[in-house]
N, CA, C and O atoms as a Tinker XYZ file with bonds, in Angstrom:
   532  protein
     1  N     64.237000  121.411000   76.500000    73     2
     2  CA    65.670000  121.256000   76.493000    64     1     3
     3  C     66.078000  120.268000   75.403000    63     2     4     5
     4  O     65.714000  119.097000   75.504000    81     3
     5  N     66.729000  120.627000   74.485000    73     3     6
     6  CA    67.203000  119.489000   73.442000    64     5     7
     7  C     68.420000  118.466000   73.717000    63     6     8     9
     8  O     69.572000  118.623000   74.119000    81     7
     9  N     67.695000  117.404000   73.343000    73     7    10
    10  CA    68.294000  116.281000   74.066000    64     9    11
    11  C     67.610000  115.647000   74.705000    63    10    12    13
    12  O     68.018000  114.500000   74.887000    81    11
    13  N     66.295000  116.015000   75.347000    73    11    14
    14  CA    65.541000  115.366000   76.562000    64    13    15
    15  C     64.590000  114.558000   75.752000    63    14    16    17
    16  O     64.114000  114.703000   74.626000    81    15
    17  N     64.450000  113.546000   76.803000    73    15    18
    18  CA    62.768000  112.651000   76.121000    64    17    19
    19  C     62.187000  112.238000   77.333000    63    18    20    21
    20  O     62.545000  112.113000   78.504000    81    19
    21  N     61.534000  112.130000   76.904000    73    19    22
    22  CA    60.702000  111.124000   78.149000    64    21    23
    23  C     59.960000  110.136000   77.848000    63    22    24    25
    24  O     59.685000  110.033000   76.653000    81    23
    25  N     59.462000  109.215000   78.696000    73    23    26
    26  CA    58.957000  107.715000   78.064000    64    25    27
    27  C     58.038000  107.328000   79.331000    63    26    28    29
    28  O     58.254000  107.633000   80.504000    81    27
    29  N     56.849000  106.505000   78.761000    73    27    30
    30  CA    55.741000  105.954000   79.630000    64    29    31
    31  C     56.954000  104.871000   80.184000    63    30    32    33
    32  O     57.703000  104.349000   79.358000    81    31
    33  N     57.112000  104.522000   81.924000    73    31    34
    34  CA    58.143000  103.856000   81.682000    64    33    35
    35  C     57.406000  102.240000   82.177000    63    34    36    37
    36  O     58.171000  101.279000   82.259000    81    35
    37  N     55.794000  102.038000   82.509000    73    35    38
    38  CA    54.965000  100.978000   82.357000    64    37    39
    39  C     54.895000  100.574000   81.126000    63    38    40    41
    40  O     55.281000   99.418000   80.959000    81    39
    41  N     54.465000  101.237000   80.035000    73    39    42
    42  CA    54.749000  101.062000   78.247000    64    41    43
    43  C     56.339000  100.197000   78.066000    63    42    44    45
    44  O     56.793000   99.053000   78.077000    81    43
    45  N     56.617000  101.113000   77.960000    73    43    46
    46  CA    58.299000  100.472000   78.093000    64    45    47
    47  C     58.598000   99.151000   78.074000    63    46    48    49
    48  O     59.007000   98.589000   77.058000    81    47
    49  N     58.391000   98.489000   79.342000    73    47    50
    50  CA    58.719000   97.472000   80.072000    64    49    51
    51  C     57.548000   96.645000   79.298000    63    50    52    53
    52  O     57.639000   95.425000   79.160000    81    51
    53  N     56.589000   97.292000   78.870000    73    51    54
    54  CA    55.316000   95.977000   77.895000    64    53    55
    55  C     55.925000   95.693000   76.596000    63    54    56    57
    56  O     56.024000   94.563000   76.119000    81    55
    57  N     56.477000   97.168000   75.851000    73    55    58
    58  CA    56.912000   96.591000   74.545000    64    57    59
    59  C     58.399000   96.040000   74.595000    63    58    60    61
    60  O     59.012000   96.109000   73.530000    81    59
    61  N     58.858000   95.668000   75.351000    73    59    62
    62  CA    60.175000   94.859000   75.467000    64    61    63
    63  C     59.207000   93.463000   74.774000    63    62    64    65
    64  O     59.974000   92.764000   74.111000    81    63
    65  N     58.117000   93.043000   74.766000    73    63    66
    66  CA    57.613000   92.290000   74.580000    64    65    67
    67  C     57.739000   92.176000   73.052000    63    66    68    69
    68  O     57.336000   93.218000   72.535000    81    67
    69  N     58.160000   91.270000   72.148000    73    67    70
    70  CA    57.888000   91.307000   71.210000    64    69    71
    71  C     56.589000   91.517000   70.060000    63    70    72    73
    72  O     56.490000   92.150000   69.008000    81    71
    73  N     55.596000   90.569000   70.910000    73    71    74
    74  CA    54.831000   90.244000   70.532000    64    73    75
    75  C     53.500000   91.672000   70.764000    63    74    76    77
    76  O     52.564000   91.889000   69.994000    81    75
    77  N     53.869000   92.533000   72.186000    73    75    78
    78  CA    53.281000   93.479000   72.380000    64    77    79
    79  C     53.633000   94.602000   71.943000    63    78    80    81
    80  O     52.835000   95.533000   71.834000    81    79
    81  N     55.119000   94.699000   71.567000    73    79    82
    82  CA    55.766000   95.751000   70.210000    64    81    83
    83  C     54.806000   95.811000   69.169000    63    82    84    85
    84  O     54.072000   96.785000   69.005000    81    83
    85  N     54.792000   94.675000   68.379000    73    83    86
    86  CA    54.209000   94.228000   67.035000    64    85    87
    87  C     52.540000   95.319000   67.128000    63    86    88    89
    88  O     51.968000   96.205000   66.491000    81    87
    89  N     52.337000   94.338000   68.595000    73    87    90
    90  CA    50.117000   94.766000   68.564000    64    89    91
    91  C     50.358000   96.744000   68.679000    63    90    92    93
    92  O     49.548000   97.551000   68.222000    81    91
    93  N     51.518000   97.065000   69.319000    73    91    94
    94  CA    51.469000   98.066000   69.933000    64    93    95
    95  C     51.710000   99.187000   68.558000    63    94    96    97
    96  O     51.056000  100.229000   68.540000    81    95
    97  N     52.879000   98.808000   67.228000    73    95    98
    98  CA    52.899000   99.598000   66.200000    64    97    99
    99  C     52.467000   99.258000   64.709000    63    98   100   101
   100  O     52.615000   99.996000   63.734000    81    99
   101  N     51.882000   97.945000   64.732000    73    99   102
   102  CA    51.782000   97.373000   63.588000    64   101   103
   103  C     50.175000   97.456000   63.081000    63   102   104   105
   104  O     49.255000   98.084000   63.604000    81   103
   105  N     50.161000   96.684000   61.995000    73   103   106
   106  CA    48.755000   96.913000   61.895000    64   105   107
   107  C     48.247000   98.241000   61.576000    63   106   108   109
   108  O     48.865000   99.048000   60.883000    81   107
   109  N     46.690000   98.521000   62.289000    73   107   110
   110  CA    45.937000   99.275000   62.690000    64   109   111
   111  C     46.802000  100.655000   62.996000    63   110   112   113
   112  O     46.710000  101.778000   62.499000    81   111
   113  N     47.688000  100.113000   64.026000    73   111   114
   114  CA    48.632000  100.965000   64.764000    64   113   115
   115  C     49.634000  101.423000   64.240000    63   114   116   117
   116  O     50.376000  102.067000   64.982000    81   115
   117  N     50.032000  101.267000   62.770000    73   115   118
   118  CA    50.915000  101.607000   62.574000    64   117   119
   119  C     51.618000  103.127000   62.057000    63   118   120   121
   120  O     52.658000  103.378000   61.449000    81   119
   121  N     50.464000  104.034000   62.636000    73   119   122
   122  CA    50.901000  105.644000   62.835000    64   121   123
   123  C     51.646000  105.876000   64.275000    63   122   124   125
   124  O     52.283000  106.924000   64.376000    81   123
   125  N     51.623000  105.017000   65.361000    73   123   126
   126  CA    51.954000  105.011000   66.129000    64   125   127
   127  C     53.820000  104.966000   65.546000    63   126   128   129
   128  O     54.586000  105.769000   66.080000    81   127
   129  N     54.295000  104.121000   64.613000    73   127   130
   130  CA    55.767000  103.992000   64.418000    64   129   131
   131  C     56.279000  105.030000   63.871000    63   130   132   133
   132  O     57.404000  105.445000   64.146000    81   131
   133  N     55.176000  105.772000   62.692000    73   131   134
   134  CA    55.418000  107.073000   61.985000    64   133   135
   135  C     55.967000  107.780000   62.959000    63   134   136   137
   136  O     57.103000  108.247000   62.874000    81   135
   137  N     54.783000  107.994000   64.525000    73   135   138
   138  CA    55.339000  109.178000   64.827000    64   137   139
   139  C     56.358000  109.386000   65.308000    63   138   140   141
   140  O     56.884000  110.495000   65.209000    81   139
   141  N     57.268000  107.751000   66.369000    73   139   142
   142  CA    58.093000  107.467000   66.967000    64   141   143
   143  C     59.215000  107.875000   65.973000    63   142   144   145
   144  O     60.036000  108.697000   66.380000    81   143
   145  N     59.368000  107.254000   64.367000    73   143   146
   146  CA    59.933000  107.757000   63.224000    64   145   147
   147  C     60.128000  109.589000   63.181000    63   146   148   149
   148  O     61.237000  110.116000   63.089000    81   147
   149  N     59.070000  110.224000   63.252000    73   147   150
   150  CA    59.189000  111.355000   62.999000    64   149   151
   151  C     59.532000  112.022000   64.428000    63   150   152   153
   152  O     60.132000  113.097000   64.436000    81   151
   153  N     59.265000  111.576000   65.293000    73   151   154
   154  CA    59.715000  112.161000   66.385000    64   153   155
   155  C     61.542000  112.136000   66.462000    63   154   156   157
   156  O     62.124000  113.099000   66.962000    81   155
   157  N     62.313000  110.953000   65.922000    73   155   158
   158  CA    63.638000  110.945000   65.598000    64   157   159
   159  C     63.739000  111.827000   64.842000    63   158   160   161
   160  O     64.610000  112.518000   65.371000    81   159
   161  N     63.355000  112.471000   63.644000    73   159   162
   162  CA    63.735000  113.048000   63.094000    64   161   163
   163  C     64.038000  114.569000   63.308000    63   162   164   165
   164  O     64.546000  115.364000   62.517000    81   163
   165  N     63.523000  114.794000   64.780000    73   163   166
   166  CA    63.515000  115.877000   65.119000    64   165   167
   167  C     64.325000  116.320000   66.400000    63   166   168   169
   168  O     64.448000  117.426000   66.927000    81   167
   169  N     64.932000  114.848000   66.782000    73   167   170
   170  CA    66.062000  114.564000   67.851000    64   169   171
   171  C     67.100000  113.579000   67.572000    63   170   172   173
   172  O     66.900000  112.364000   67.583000    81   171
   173  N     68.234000  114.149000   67.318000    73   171   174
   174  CA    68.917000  113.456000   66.565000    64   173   175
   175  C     69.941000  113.366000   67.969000    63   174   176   177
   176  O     70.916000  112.720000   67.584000    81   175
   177  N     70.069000  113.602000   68.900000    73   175   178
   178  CA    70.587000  113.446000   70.066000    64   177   179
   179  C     69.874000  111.774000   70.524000    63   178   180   181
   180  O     70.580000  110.872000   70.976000    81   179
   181  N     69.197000  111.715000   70.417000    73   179   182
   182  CA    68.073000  110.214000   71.225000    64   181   183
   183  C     68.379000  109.618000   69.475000    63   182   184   185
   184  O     67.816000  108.533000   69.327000    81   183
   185  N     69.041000  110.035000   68.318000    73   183   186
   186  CA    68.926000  109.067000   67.036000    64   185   187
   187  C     70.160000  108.040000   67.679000    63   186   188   189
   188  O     70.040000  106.825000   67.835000    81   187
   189  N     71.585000  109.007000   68.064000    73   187   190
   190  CA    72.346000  109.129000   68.751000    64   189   191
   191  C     72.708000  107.964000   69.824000    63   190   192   193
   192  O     73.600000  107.125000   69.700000    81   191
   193  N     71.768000  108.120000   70.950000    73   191   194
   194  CA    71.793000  107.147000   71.715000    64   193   195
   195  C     71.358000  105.998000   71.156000    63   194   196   197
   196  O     72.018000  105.035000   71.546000    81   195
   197  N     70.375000  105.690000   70.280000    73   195   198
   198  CA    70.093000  104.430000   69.920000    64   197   199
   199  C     71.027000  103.539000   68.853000    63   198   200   201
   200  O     70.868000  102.330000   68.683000    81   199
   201  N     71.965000  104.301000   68.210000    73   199   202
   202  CA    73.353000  104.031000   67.614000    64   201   203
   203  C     74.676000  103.032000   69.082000    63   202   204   205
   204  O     75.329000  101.989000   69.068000    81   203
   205  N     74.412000  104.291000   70.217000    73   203   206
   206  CA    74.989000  103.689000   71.416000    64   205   207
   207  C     74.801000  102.174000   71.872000    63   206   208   209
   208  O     75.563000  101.249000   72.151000    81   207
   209  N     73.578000  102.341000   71.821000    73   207   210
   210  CA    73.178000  101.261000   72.319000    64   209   211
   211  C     73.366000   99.816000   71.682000    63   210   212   213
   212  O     73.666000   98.691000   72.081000    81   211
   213  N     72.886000  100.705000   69.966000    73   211   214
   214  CA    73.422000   99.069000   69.041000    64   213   215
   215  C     74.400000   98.817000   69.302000    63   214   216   217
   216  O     74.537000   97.617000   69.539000    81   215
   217  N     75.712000   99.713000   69.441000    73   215   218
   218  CA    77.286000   99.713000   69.014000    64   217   219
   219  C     77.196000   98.223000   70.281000    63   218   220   221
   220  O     77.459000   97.064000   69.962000    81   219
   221  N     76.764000   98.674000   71.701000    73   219   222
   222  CA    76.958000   97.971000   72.966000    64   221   223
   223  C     76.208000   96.600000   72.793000    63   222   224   225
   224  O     76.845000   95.699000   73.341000    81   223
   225  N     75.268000   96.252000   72.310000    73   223   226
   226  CA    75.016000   95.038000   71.787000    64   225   227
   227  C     75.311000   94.122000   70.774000    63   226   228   229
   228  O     74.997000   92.954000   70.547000    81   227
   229  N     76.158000   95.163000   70.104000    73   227   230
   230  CA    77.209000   94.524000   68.544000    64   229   231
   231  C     78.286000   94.033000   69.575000    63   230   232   233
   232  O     78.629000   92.851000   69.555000    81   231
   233  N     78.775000   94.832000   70.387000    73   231   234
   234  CA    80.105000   94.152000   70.946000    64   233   235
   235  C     80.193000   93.031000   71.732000    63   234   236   237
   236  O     81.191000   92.330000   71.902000    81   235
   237  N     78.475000   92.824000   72.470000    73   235   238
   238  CA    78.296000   92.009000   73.346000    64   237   239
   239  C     78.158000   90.448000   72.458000    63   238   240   241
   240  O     78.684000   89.394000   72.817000    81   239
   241  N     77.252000   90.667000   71.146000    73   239   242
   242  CA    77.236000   89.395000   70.606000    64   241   243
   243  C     78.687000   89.148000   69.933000    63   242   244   245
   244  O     79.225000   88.044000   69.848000    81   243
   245  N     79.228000   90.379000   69.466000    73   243   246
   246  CA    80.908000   89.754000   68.624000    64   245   247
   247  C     81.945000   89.259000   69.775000    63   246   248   249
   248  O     82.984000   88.682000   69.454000    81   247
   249  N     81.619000   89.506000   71.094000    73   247   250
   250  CA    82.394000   89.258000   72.107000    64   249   251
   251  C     82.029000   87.012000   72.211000    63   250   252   253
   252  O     82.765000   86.030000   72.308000    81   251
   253  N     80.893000   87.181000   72.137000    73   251   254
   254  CA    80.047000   85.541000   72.181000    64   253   255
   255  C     80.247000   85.195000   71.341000    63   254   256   257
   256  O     80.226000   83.991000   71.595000    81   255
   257  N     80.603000   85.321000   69.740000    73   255   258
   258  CA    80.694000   84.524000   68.620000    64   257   259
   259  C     82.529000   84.403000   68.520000    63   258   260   261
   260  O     83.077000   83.409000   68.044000    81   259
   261  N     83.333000   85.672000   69.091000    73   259   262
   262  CA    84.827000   85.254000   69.354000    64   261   263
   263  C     85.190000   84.008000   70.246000    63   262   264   265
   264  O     86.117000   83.289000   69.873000    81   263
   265  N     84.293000   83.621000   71.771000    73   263   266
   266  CA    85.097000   83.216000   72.494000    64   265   267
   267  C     84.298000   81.994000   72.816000    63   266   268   269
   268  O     84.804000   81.212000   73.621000    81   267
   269  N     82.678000   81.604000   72.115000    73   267   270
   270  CA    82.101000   80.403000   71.659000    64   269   271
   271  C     82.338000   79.838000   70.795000    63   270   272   273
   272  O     82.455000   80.454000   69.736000    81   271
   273  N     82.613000   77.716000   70.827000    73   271   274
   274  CA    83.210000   77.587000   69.448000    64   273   275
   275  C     81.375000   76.700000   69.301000    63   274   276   277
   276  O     80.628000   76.214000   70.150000    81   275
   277  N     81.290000   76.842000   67.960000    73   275   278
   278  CA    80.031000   76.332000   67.977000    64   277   279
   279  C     80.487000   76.050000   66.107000    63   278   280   281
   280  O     81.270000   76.810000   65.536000    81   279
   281  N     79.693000   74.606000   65.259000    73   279   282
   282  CA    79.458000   74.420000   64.504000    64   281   283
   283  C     78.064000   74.853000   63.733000    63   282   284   285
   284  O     77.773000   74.393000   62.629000    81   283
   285  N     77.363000   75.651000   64.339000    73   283   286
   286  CA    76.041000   75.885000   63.764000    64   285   287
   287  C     76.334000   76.833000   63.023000    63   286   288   289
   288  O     76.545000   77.976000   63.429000    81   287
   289  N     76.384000   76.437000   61.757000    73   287   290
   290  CA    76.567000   77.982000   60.637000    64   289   291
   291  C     75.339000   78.600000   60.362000    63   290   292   293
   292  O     75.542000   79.565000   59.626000    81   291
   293  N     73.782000   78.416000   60.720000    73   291   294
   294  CA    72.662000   79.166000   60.524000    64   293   295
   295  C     73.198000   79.868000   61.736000    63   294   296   297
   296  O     73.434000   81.002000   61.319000    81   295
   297  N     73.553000   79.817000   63.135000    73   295   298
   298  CA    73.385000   80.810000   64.337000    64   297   299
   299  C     74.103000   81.258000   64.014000    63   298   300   301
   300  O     73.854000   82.463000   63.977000    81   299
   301  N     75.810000   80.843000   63.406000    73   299   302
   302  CA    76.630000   82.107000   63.489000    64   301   303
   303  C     75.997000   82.910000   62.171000    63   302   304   305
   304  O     75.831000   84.094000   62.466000    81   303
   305  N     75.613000   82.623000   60.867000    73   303   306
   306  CA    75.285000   83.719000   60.151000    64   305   307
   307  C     73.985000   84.975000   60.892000    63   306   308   309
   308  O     73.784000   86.180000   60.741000    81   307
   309  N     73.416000   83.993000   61.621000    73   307   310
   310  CA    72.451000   84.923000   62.530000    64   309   311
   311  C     73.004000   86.422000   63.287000    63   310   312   313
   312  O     72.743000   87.624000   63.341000    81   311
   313  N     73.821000   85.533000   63.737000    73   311   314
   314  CA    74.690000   86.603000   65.124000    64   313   315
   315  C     75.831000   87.321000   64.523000    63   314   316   317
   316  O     76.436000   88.180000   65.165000    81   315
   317  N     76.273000   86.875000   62.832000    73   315   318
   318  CA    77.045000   87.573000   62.558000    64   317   319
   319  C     76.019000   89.156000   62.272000    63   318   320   321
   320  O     76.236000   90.289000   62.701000    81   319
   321  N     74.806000   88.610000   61.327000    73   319   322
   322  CA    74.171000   89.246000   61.031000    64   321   323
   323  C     73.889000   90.499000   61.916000    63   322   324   325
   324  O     73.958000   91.697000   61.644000    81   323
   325  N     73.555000   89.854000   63.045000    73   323   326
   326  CA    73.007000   91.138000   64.125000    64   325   327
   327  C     74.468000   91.701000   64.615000    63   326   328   329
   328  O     74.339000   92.925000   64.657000    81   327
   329  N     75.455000   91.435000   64.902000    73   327   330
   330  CA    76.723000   91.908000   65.359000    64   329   331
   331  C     77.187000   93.085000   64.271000    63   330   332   333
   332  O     78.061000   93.952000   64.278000    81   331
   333  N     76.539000   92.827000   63.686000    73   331   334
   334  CA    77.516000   93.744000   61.966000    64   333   335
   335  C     76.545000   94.835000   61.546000    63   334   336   337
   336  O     77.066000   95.905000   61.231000    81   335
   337  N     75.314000   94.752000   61.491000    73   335   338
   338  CA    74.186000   95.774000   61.085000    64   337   339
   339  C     74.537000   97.077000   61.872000    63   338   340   341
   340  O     74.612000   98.062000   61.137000    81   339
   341  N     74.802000   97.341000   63.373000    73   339   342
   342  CA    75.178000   98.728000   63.653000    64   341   343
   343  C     76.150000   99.270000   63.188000    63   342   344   345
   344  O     75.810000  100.344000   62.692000    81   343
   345  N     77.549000   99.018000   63.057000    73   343   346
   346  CA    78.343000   99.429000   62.055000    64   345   347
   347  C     77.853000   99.427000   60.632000    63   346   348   349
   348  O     77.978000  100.475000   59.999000    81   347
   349  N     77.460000   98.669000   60.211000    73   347   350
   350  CA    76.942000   99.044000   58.671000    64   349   351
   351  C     76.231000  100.646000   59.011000    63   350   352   353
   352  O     76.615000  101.777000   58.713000    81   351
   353  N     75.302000  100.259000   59.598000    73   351   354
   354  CA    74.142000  101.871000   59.766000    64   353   355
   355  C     75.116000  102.760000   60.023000    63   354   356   357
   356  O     75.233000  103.580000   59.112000    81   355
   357  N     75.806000  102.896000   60.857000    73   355   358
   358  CA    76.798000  103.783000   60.948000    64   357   359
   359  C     77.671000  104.739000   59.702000    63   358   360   361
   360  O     77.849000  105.934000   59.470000    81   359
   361  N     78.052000  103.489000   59.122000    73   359   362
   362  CA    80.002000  103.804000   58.436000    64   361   363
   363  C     79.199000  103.542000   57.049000    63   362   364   365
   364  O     79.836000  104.154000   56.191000    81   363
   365  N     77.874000  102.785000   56.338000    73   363   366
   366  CA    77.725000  103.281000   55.169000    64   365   367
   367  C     77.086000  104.434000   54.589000    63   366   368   369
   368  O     76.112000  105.030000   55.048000    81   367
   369  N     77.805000  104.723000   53.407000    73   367   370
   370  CA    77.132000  106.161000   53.080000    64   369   371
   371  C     75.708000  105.559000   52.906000    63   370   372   373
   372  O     74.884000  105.853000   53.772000    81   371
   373  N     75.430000  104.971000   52.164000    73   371   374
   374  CA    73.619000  104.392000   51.519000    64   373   375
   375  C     72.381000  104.525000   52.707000    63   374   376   377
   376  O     71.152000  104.548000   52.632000    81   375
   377  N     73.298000  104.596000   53.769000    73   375   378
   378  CA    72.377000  104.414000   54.672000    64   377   379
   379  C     72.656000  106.366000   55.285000    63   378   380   381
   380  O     71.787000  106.748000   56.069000    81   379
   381  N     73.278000  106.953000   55.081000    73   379   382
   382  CA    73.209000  108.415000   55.482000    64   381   383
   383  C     72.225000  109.491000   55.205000    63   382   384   385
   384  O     71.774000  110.383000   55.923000    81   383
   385  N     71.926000  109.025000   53.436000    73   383   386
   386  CA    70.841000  110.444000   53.283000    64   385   387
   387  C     69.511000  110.249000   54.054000    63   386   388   389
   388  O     68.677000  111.144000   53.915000    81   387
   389  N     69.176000  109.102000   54.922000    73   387   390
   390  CA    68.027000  108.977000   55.655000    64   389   391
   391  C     68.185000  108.241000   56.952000    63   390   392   393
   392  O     67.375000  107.336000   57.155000    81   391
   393  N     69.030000  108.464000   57.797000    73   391   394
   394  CA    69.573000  107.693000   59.161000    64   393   395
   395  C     67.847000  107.262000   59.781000    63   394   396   397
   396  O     67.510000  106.097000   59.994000    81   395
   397  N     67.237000  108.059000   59.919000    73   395   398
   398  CA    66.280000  107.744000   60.739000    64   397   399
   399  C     65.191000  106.408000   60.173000    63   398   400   401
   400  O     64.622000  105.530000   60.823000    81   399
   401  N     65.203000  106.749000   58.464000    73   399   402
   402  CA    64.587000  105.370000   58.439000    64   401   403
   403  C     65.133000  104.089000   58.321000    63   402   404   405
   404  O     64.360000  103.131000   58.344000    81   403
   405  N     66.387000  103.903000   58.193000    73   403   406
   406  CA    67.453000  102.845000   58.085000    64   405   407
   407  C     67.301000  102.160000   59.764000    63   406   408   409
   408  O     66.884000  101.044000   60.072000    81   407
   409  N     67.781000  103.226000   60.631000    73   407   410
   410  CA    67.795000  102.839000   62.055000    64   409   411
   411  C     66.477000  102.376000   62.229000    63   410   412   413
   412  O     66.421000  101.151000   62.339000    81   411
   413  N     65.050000  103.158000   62.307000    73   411   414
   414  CA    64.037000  103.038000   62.465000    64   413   415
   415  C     63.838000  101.368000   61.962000    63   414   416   417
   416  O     63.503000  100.496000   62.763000    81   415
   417  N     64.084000  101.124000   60.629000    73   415   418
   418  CA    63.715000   99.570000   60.833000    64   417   419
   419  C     64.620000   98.446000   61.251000    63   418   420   421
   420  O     64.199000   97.311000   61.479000    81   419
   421  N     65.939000   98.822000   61.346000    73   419   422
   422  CA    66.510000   97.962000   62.178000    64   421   423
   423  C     66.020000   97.945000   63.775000    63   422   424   425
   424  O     66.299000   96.894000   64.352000    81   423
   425  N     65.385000   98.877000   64.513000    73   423   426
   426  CA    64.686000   98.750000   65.647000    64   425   427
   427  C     63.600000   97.971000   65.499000    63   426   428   429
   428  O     63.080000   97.115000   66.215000    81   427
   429  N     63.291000   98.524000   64.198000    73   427   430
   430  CA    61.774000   97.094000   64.307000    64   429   431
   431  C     61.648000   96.323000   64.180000    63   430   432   433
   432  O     60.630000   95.663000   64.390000    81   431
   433  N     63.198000   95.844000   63.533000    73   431   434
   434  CA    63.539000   94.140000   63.056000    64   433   435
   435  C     64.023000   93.675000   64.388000    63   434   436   437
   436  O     63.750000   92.490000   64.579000    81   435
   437  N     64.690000   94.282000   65.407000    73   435   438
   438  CA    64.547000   93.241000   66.631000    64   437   439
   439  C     63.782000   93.569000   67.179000    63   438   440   441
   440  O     62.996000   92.692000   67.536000    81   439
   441  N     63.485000   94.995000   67.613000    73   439   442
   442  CA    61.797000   95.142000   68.811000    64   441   443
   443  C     60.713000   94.247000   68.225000    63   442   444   445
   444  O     59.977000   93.571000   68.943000    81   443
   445  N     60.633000   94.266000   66.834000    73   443   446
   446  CA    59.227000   93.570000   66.599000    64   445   447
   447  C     59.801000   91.922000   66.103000    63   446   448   449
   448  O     58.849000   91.501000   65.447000    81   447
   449  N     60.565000   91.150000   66.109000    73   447   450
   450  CA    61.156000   90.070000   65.306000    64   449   451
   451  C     60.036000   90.189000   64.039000    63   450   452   453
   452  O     58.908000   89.730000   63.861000    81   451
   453  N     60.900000   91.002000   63.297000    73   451   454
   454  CA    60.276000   91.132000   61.625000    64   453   455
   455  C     61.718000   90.949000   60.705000    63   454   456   457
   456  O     62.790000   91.546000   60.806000    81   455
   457  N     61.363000   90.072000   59.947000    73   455   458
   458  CA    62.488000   89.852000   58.901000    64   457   459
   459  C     61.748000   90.406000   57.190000    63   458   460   461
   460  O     60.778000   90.102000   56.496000    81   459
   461  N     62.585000   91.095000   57.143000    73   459   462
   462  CA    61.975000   91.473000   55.358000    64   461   463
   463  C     62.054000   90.326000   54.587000    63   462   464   465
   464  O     61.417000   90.417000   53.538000    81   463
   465  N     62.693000   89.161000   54.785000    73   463   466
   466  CA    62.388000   88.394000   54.049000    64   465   467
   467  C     60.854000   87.281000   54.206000    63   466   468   469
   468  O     60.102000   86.851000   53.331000    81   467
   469  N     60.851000   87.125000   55.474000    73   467   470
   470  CA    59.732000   86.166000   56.220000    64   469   471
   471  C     58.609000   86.829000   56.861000    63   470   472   473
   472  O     57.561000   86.226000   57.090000    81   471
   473  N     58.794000   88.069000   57.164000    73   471   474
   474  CA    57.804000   88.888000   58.055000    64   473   475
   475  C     58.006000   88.848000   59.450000    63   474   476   477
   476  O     59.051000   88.969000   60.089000    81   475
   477  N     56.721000   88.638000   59.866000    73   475   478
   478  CA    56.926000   88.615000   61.654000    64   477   479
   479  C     57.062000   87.341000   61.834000    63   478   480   481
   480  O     56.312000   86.439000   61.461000    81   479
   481  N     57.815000   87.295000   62.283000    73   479   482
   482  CA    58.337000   85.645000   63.053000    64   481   483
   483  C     57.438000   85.176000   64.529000    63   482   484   485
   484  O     56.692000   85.756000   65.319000    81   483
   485  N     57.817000   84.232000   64.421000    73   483   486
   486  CA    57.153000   83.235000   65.655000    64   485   487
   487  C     58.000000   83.380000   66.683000    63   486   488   489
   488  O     57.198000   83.697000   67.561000    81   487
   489  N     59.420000   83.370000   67.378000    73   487   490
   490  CA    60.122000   83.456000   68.288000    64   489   491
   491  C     60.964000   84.369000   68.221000    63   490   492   493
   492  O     61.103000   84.741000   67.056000    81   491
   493  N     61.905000   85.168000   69.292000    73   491   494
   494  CA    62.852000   85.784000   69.669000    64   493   495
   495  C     64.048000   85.378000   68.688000    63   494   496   497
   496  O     65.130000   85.423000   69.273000    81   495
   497  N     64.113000   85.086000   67.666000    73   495   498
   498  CA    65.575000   84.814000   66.435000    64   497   499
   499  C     66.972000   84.924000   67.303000    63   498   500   501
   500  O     67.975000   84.222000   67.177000    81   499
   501  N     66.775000   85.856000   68.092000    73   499   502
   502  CA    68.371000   86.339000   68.600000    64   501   503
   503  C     68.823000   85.956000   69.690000    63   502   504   505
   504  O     69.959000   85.895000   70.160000    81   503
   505  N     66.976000   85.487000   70.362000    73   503   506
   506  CA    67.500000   84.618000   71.994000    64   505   507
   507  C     67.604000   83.300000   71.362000    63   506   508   509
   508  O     68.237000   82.487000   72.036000    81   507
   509  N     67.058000   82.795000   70.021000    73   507   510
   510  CA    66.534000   81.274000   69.808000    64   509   511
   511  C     68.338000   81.037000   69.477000    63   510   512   513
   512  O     69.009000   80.338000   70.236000    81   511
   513  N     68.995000   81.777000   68.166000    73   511   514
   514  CA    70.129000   81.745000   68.337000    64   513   515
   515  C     71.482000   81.666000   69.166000    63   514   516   517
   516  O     72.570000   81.169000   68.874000    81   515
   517  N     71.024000   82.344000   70.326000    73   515   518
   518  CA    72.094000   82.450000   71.421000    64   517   519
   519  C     72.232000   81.231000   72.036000    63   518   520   521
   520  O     73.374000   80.822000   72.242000    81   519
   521  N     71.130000   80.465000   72.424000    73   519   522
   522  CA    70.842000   79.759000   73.191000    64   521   523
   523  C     71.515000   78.379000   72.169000    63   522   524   525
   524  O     72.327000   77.557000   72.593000    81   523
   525  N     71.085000   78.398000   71.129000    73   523   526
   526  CA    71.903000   77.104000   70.587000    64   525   527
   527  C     73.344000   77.253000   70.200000    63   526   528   529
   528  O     74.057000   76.495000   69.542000    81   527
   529  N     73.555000   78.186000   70.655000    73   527   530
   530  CA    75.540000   78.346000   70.535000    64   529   531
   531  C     75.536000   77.275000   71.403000    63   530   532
   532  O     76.599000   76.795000   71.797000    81   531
């Protein structure tokens, strides 16, 4: 049926783990992301929902950076950062002729805390941020 997926839902609940994301597609493992990659590419209904989902976590942090007053300009560029990337993926063309790999690494930049500039990071960036609002 198109549209359907299904998911190990013990897996699941491990790679919420950052650190068990990373062991789980990186590395060694990292045909494991290809296929998750290519498997989007062939369900664009589940590309879909994961657009949903950013949109609902863009609103949740722009909702916290409206109605927190905080002087930390590294967290707010943080949280602006993450608040603004699903609309970008969305509404720019640059990012259209290939949705799946654009999205694909913005999933891996928070599932795995990987920054293209620094690599894999040491902590949660987005809980370490929240928390010092």
């Amino acid at each position: 049926m198109k549209g359907n997926y299904s998911t190990d839902s013990k897996l699941e609940e491990e790679l919420v783990n950052f650190k068990r994301f990373r062991e789980y597609f990186a590395g060694d493992n990292k045909q494991r992301w290809y296929d998750v990659l290519n498997g989007l590419q062939a369900n664009e209904p589940f590309l879909e929902d994961i657009l949903v989902v950013s949109d609902l976590f863009s609103q949740q942090v722009n909702y916290a950076l409206g109605t927190i007053q905080t002087e930390n300009n590294k967290v707010l560029a943080i949280l602006t950062r993450v608040g603004q990337r699903p609309y970008l993926l969305k509404n720019l063309d640059m990012y259209s002729g290939d949705p799946v790999k654009y999205i694909g690494q913005y999933v891996f930049e928070i599932l795995g805390m990987f920054s293209v500039i620094n690599g894999y990071l040491d902590d949660d960036f987005i809980e370490t941020a929240i928390r010092q609002l």
